[in-house]
BAROBA-350228 format. One record per atom (N, C-alpha, C, CB): x negated, y, z negated; residue in one letter. Coordinates in steps of 0.1 Angstrom, whole numbers, padded with zeros to 4 digits, always signed. Glycine has a CB too. Layout:
N
XYZa ...
//
This chain:
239
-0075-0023-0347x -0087-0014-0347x -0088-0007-0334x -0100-0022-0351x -0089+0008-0332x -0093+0009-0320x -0108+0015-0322x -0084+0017-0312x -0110+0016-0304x -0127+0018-0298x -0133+0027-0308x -0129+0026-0280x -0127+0037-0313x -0132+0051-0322x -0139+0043-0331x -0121+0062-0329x -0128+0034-0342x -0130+0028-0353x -0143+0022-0353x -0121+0020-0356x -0143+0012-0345x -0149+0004-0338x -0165+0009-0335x -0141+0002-0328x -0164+0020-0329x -0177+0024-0326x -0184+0033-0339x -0176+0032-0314x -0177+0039-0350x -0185+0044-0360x -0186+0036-0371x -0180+0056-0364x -0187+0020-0370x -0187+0013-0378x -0187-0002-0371x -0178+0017-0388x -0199-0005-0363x -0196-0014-0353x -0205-0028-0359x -0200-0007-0338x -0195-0046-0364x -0199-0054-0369x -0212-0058-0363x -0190-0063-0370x -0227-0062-0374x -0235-0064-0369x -0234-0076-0358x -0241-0065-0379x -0243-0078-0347x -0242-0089-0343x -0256-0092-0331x -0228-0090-0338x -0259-0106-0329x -0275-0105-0322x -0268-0097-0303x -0285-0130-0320x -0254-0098-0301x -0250-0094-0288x -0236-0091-0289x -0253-0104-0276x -0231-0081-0279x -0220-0077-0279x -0210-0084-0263x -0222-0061-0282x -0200-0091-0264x -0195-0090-0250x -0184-0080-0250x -0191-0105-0244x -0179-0072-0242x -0169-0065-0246x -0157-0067-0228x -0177-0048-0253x -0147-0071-0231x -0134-0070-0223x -0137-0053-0218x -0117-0072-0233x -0130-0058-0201x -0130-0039-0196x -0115-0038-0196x -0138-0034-0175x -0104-0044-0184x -0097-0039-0184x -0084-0041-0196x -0096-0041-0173x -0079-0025-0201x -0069-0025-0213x -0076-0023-0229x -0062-0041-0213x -0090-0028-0227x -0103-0027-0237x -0109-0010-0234x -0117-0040-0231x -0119-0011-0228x -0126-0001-0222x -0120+0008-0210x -0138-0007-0218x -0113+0003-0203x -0108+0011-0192x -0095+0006-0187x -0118+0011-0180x -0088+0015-0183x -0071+0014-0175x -0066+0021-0163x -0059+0019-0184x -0069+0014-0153x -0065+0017-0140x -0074+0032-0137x -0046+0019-0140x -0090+0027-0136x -0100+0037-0131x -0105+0042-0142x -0094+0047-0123x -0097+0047-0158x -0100+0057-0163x -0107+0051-0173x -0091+0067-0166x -0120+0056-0183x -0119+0051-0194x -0112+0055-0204x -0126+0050-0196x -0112+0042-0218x -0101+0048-0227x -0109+0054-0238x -0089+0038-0232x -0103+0061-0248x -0108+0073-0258x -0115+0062-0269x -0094+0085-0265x -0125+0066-0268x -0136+0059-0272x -0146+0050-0270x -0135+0056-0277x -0147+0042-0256x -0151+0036-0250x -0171+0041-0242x -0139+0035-0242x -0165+0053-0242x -0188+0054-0246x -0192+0056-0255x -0198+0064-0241x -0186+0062-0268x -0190+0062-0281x -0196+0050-0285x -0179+0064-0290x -0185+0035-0277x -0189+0028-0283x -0200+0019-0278x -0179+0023-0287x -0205+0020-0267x -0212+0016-0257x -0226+0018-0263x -0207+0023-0244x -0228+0035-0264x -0237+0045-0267x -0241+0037-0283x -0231+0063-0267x -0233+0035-0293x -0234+0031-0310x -0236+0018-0313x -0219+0034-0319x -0235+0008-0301x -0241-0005-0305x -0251-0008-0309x -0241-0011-0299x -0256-0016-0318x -0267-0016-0325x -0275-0028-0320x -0264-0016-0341x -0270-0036-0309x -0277-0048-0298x -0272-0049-0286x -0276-0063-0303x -0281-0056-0275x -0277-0058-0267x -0259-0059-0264x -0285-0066-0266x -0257-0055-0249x -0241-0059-0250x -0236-0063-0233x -0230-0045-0256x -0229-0071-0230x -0224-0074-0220x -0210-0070-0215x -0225-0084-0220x -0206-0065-0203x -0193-0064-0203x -0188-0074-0197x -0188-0053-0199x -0176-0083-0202x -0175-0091-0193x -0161-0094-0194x -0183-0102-0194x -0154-0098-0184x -0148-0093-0175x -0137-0102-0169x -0156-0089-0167x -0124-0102-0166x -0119-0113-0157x -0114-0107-0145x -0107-0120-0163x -0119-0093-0144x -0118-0086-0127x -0127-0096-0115x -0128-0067-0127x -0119-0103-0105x -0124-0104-0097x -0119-0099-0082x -0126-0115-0100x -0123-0085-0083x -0116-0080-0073x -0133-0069-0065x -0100-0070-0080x -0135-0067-0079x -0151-0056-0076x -0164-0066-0078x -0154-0040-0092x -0177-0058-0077x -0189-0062-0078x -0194-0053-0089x -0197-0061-0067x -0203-0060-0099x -0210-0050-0106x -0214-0038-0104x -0217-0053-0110x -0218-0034-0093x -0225-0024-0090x -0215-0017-0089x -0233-0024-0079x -0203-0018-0083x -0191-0003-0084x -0190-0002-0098x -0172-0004-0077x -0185-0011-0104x -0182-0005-0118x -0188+0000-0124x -0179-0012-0126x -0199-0004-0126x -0213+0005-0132x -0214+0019-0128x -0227-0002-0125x -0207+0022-0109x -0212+0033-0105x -0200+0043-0111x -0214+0033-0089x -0188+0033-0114x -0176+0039-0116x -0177+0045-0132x -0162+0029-0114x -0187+0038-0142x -0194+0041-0151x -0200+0053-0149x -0201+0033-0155x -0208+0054-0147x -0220+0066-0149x -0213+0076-0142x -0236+0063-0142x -0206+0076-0132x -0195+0089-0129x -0191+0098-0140x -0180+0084-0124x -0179+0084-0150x -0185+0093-0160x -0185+0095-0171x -0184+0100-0159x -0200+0095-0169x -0212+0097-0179x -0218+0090-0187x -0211+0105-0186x -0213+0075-0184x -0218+0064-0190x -0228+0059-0185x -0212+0056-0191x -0245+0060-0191x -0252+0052-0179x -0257+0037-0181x -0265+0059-0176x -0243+0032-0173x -0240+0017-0177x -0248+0011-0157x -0215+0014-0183x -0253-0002-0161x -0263-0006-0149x -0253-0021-0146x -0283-0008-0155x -0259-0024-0138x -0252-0038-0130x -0249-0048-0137x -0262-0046-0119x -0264-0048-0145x -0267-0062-0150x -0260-0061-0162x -0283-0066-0153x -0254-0054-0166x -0249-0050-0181x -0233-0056-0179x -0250-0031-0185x -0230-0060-0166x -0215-0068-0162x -0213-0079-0160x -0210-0066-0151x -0208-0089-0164x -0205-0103-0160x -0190-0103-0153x -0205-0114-0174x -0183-0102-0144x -0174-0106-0136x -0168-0119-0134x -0178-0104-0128x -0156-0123-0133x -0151-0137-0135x -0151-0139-0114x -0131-0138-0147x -0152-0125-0108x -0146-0129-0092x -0164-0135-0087x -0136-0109-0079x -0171-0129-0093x -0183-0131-0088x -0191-0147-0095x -0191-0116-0091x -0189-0143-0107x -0192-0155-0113x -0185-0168-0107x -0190-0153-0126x -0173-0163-0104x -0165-0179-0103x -0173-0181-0084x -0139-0178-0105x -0174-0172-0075x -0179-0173-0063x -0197-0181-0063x -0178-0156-0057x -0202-0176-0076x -0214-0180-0074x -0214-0196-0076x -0223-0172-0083x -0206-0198-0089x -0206-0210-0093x -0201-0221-0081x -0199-0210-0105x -0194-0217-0072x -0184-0228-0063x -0195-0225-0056x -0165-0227-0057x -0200-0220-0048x -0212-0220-0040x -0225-0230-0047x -0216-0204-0039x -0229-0229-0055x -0234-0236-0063x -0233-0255-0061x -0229-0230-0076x -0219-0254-0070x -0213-0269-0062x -0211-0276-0053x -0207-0271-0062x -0208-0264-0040x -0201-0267-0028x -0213-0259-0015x -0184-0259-0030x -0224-0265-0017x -0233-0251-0009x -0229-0260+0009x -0258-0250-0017x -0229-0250+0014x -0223-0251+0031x -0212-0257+0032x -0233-0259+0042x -0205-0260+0021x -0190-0261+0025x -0179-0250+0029x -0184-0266+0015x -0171-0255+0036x -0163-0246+0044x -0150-0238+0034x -0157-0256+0058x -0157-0224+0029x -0143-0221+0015x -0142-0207+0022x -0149-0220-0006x -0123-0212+0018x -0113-0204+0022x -0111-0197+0006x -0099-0212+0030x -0117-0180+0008x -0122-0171-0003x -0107-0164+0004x -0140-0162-0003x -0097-0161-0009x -0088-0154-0008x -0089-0142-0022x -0074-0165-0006x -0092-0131-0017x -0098-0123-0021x -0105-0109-0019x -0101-0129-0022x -0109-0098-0024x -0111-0086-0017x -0121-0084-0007x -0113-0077-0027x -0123-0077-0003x -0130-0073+0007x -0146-0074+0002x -0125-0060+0011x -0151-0064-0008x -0161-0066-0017x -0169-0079-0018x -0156-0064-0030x -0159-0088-0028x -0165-0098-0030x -0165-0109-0014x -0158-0104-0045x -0155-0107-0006x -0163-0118+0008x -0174-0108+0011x -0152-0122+0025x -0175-0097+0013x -0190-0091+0022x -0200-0098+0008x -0192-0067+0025x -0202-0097-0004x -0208-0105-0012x -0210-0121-0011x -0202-0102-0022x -0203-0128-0007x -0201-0143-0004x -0207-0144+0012x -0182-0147-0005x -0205-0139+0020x -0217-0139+0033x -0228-0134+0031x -0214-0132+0044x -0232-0125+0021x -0248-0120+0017x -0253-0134+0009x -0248-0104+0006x -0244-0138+0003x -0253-0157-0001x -0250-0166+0005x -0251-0165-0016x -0245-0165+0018x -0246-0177+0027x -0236-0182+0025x -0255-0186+0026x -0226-0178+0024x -0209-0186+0025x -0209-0188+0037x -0195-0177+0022x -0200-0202+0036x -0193-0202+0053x -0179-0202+0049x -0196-0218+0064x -0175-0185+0053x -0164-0184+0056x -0155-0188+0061x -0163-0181+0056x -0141-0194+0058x -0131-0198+0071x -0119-0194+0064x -0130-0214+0077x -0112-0193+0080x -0094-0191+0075x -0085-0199+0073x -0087-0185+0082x -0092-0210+0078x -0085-0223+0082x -0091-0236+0078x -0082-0224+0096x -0085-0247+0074x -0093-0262+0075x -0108-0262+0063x -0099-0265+0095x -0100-0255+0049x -0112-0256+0042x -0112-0272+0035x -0112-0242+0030x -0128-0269+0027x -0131-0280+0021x -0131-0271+0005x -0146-0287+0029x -0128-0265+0002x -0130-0251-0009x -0120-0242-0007x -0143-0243-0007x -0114-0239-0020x -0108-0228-0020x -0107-0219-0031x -0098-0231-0016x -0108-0204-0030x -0114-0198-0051x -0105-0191-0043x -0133-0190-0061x -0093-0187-0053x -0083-0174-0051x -0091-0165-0063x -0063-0179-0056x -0093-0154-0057x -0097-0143-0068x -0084-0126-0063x -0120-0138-0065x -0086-0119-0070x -0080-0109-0068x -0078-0103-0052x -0087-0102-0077x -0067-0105-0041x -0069-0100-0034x -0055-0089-0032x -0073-0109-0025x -0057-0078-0029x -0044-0068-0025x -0042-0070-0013x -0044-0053-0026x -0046-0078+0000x -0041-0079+0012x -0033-0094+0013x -0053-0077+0022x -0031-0100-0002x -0023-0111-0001x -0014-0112+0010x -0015-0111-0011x -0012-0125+0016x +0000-0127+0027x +0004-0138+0027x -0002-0124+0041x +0017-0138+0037x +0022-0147+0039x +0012-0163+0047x +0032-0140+0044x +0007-0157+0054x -0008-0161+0066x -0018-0169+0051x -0020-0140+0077x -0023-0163+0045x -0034-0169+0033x -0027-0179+0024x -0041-0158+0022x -0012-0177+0022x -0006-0187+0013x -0003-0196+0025x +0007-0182+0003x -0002-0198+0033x +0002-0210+0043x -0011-0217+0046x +0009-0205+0059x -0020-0211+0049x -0037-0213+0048x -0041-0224+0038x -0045-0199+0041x -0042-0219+0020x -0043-0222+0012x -0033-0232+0008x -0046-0214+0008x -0023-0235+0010x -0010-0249+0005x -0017-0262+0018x +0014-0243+0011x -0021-0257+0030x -0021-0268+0039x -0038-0274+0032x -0020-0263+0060x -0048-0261+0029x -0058-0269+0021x -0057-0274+0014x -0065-0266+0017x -0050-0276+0005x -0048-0283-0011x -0040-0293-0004x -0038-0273-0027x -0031-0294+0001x -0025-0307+0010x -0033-0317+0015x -0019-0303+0022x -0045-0313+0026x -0052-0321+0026x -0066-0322+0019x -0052-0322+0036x -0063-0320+0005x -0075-0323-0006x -0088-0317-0005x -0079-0337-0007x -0084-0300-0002x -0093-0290-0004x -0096-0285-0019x -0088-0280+0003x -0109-0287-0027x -0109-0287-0038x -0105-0266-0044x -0124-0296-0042x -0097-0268-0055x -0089-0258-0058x -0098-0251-0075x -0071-0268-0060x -0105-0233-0068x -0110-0234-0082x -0101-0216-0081x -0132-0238-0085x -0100-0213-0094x -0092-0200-0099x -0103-0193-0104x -0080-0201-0111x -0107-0177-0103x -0111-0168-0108x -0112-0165-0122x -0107-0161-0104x -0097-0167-0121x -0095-0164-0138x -0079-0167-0137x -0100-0144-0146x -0074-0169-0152x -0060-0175-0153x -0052-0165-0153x -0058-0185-0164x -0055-0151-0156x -0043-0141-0158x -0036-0138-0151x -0044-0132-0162x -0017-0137-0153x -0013-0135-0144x -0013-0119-0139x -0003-0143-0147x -0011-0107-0147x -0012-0096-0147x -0025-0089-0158x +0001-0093-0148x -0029-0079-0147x -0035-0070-0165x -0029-0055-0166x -0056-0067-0168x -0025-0045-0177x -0022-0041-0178x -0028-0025-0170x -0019-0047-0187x -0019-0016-0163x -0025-0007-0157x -0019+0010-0165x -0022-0011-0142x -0025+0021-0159x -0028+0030-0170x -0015+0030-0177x -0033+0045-0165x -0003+0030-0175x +0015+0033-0180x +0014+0021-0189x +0031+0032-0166x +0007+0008-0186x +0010-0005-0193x +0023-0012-0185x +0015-0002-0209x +0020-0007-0172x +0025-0016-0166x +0019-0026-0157x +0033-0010-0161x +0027-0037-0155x +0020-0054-0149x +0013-0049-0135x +0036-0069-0144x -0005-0055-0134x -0008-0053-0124x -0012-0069-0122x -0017-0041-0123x -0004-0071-0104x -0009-0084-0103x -0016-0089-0104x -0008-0090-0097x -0022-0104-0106x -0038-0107-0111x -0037-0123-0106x -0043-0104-0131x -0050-0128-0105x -0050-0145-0096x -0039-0155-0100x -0066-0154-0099x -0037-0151-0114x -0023-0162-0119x -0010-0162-0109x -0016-0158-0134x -0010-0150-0107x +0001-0150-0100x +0003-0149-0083x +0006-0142-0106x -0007-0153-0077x -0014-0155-0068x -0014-0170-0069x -0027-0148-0068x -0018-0175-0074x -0015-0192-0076x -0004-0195-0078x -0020-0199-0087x +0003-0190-0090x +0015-0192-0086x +0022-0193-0079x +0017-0190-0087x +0024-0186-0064x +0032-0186-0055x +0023-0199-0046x +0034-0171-0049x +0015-0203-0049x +0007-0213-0041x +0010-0227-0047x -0009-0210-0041x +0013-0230-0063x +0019-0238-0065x +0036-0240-0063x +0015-0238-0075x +0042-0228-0061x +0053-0232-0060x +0054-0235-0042x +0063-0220-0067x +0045-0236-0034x +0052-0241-0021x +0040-0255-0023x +0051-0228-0002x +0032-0254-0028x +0022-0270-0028x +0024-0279-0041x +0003-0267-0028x +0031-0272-0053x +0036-0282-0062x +0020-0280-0069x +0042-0300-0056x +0021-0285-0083x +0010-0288-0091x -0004-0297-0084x +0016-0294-0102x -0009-0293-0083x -0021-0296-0076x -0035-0291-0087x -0021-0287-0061x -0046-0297-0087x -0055-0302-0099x -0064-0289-0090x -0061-0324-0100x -0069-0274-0103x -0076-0270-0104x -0084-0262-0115x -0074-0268-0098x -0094-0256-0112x -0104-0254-0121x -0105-0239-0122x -0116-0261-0115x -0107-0235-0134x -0109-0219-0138x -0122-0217-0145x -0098-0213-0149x -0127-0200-0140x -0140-0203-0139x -0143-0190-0153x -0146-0201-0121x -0130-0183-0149x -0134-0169-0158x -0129-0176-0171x -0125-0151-0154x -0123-0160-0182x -0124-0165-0195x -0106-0168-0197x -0131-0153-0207x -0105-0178-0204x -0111-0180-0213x -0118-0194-0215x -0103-0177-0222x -0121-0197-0203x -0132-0207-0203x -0151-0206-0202x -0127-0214-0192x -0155-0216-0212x -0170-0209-0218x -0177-0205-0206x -0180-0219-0228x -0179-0213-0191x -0188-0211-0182x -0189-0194-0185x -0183-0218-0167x -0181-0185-0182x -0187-0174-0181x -0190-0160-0194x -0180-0171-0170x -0184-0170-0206x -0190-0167-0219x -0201-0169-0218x -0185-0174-0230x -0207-0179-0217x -0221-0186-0219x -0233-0175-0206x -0219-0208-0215x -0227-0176-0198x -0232-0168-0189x -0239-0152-0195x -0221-0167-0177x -0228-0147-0200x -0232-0134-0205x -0237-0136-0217x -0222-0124-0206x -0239-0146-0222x -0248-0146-0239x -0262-0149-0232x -0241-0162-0254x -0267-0156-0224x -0278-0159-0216x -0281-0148-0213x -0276-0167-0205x -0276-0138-0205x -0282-0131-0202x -0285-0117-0210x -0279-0131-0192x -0276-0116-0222x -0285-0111-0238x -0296-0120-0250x -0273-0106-0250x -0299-0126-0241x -0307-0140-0244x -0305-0141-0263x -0327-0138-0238x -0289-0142-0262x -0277-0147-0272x -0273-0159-0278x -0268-0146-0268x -0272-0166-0290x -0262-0174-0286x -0250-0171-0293x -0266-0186-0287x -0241-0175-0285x -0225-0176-0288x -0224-0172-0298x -0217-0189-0289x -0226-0183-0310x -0221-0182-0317x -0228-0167-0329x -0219-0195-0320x -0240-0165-0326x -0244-0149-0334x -0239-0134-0322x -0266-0149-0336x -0228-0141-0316x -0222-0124-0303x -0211-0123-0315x -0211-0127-0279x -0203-0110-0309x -0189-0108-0311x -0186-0106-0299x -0185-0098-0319x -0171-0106-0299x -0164-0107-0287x -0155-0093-0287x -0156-0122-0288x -0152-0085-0280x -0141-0074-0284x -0133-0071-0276x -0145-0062-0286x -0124-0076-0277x -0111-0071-0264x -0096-0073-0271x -0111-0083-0247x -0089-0074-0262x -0075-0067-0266x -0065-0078-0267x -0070-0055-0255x -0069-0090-0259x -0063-0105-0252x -0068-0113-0262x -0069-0109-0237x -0058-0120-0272x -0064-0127-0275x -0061-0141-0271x -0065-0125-0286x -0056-0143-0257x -0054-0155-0254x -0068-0157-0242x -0038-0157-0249x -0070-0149-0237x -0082-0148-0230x -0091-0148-0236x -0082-0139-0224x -0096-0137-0244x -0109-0132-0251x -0112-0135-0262x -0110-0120-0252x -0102-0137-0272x -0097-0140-0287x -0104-0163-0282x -0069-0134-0291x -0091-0167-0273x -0094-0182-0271x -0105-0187-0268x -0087-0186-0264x -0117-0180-0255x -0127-0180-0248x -0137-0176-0260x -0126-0171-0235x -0139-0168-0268x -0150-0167-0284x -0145-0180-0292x -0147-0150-0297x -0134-0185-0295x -0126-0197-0303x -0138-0208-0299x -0108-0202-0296x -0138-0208-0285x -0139-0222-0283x -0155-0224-0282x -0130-0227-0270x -0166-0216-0284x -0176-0214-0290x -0185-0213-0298x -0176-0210-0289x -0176-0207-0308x -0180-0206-0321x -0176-0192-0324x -0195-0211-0323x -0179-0183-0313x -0178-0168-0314x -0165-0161-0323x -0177-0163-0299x -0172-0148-0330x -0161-0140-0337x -0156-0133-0327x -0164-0132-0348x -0145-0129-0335x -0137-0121-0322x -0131-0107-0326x -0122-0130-0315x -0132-0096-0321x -0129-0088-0327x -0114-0076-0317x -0144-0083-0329x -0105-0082-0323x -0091-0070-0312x -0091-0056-0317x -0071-0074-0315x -0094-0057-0304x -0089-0038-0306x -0077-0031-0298x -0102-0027-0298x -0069-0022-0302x -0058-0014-0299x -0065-0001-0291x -0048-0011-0314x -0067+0001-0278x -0070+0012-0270x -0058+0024-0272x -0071+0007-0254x -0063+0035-0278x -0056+0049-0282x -0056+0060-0266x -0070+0058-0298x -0058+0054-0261x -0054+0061-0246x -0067+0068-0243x -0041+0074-0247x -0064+0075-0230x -0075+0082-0221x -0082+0090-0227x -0071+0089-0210x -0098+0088-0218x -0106+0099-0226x -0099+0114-0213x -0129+0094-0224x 
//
């Protein structure tokens, strides 16, 4: 089904969560049909998300650019969500955030104690300044029993051609292959913590949302394990 379909005949439901990237948008742009369908929902809806590279507020702004007047709160994020939550657990522990720029200036606005070295914490989320320096960082923490949490499990998502854009899986990956399997925790989908998060805040439950994205090992598995329906859609290219 794609977004078009989708939006002129959209399954009742008490909330909508809807996937961005490959779903709604590909590498900046949105795809053809994606405010139709935004605009035609007939309940509340969340976008939510295994980007943990941005903050709600860009995307939103990167929305309404254009011409969607989509707002903050209308985003659930797996880089932010998974930051809030390890803070949560770990409040004044020392976490080595490997990750964009965005979300650490975000993580010192709630009181992170940042370090580069000798953590007690560590959340890999989306970073493009990956290095050699942060993977040597991050193996000697997990060595000496720095607790290990992931953003989200994907290894790539797809960008505007449909070609592989790197993503935290594979970011770990190179962290398991010099520290070996080491015991950690994922925060985005398709695990419920941040399902549940965005049905909460369409004061939802699970199991009366739909789910709409394009992944169904992500998005499709993370509604599964809920109760939630799931709905795939095939994106028909740029608006």
């Amino acid at each position: 089904m794609t977004l078009k379909q989708l939006a002129n005949a959209p399954p009742p439901a008490a909330g909508y969560l809807i996937d961005l990237d490959g779903t709604l948008m590909s590498g900046g742009e949105l795809l053809d049909g994606a405010g139709e369908l935004l605009e035609r929902l007939p309940a509340p809806y969340a976008i939510l998300s295994n980007d943990s590279e941005h903050l709600p507020e860009q995307l939103a702004r990167t929305f309404r650019r254009r011409g969607v007047p989509l707002q903050a709160h209308n985003i659930v994020l797996a880089g932010v969500a998974a930051l809030e939550e390890v803070l949560k657990r770990h409040p004044a522990q020392r976490l080595l955030l490997i990750g964009s720029r965005s979300l650490s200036h975000h993580a010192r606005r709630l009181g992170a104690h940042l370090v580069k070295d000798d953590p007690d914490v560590i959340l890999i989320a989306r970073d493009r300044q990956f290095s050699y320096a942060k993977l040597a960082s991050a193996a000697r923490g997990v060595s000496n029993g720095a607790r290990l949490y992931l953003a989200c499990p994907d290894t790539s998502h797809p960008g505007p051609f449909g070609e592989p854009v790197p993503e935290v899986g594979a970011l770990a990956a190179a962290l398991f292959a010099c520290a070996g399997e080491v015991p950690y925790e994922v925060i985005g989908k398709p695990e419920p913590l941040i399902f549940q998060t965005a049905c909460s805040r369409m004061a939802a439950h699970p199991a009366d949302c739909l789910m709409i994205g394009d992944n169904p090992l992500t998005d499709g598995e993370g509604a599964k394990r809920l109760g939630m329906r799931f709905c795939q859609v095939a994106p028909s290219g740029h608006l």
